[in-house]
N, C-alpha and C positions, 0 to 999 in steps of 0.2 A: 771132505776135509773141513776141520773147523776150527777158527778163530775165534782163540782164547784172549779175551780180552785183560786177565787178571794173571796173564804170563808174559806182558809186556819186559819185564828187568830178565828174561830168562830169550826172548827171541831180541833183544839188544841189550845186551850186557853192560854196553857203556851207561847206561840211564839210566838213574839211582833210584832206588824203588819209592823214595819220596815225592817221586817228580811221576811215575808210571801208575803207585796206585790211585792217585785224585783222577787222574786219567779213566783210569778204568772207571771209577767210580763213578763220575759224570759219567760217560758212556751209561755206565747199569740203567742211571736215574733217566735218561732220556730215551733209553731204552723202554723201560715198564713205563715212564708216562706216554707210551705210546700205546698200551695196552700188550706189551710183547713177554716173553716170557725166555730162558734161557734156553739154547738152541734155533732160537726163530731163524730161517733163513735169511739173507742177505743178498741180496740181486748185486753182484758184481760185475761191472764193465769194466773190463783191461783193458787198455789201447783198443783193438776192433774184435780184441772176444770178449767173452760173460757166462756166469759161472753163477751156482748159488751153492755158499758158503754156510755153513750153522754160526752163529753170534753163541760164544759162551761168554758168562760171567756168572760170578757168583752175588747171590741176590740183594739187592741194595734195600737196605729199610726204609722206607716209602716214608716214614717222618723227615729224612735229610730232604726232602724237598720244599718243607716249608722253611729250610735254613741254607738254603743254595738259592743262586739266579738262576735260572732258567737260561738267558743266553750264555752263560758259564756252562751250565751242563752240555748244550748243544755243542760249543768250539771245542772245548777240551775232550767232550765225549767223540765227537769227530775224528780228534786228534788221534786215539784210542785205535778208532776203528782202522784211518788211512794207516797207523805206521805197523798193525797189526799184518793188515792186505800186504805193506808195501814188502815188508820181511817177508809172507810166508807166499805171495807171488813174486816178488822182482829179487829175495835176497840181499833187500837193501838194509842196513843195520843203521843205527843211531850215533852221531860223530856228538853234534852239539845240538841246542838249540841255536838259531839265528836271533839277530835282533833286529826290534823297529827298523825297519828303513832299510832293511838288508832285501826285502823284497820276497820271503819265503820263508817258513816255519823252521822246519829243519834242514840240518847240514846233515846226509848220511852215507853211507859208503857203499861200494856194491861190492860182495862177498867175491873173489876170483882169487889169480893165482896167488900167494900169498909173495912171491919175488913179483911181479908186471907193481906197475904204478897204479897207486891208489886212485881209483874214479871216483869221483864224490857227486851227488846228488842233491842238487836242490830241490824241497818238497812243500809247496802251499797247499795247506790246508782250510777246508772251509765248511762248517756244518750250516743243513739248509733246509730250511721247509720245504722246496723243490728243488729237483735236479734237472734243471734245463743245460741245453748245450751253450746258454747265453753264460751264466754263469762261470760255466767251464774257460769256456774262453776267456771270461773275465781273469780268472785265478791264472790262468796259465800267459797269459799279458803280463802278469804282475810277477811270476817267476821268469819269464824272459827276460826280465831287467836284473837279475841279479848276478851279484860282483862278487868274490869274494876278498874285500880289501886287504885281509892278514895274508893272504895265499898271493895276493895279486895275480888274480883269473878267475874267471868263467866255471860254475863246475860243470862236469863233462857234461851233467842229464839234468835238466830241469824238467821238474813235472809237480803236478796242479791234483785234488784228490777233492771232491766233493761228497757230501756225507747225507744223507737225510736220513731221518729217525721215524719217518711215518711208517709207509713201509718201509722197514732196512733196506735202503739203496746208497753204493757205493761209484762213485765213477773215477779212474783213476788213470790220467795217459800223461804223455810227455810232447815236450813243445815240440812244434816241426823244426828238422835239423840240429837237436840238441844230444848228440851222440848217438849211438845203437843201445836202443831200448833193451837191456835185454832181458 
């Protein structure tokens, strides 16, 4: 299976293609300064499986890097990568972004019956020079704190998604006791 990075507005429809291509595009850029190329695999860990995925995008002109940050490419390229994963493993789609202080990236939804009540998803994301399990637990502390004040509640599944661009590695679980994963 492979995860298309530059089909972001088409695997979540809510998220305006002005907001999904820079996405992608960091992605690309942190991608080839890694020396990587399109299709490179992706060592994916879901909650306790793993899985390697091909990384598509279409190829970024290697001049936009001397007119981008570097840690912009990494967050937002991360960003790219977990909500890619999180759709085309967990079925989870794009509601909003969150804001400062809300404790988590995005607000998104999990695809089910379309009559049962909407489950929503909180997702911190984090791009990283390494993927330690410190880290993780870091992101996923700081998704357990999250509230959703306009809803007043909890969303059903919080989860934490760590990214590194050396070799494509993705880590992606959910907090203990934050719903059924599924």
């Amino acid at each position: 299976m492979d995860l298309d990075l530059n089909a972001l507005t088409a695997l979540h429809p809510k998220m305006h293609m002005d907001i999904a291509s820079p996405l992608a595009m960091h992605a690309g850029l942190s991608l080839q300064s890694g020396g990587h190329a399109p299709g490179v695999m992706l060592d994916a860990h879901i909650d306790a499986g793993r899985e390697a995925l091909a990384l598509c995008w279409v190829l970024v002109d290697e001049g936009l890097r001397e007119q981008t940050d570097r840690k912009r490419n990494t967050e937002d390229g991360a960003e790219a990568v977990a909500l890619a994963l999180a759709h085309e493993r967990k079925r989870w789609t794009f509601s909003r972004r969150l804001q400062q202080g809300e404790h988590a990236d995005y607000l998104l939804s999990v695809a089910e019956n379309p009559s049962a009540r909407r489950r929503l998803v909180a997702l911190e994301v984090s791009g990283s020079a390494t993927i330690d399990t410190a880290r993780l637990r870091e992101k996923l502390a700081q998704v357990g704190k999250c509230w959703l004040e306009e809803l007043q509640r909890e969303p059903d599944i919080k989860a934490a998604c760590v990214v590194d661009f050396g070799p494509p590695r993705a880590r992606l679980a959910t907090t203990p006791g934050s719903g059924i994963a599924p």
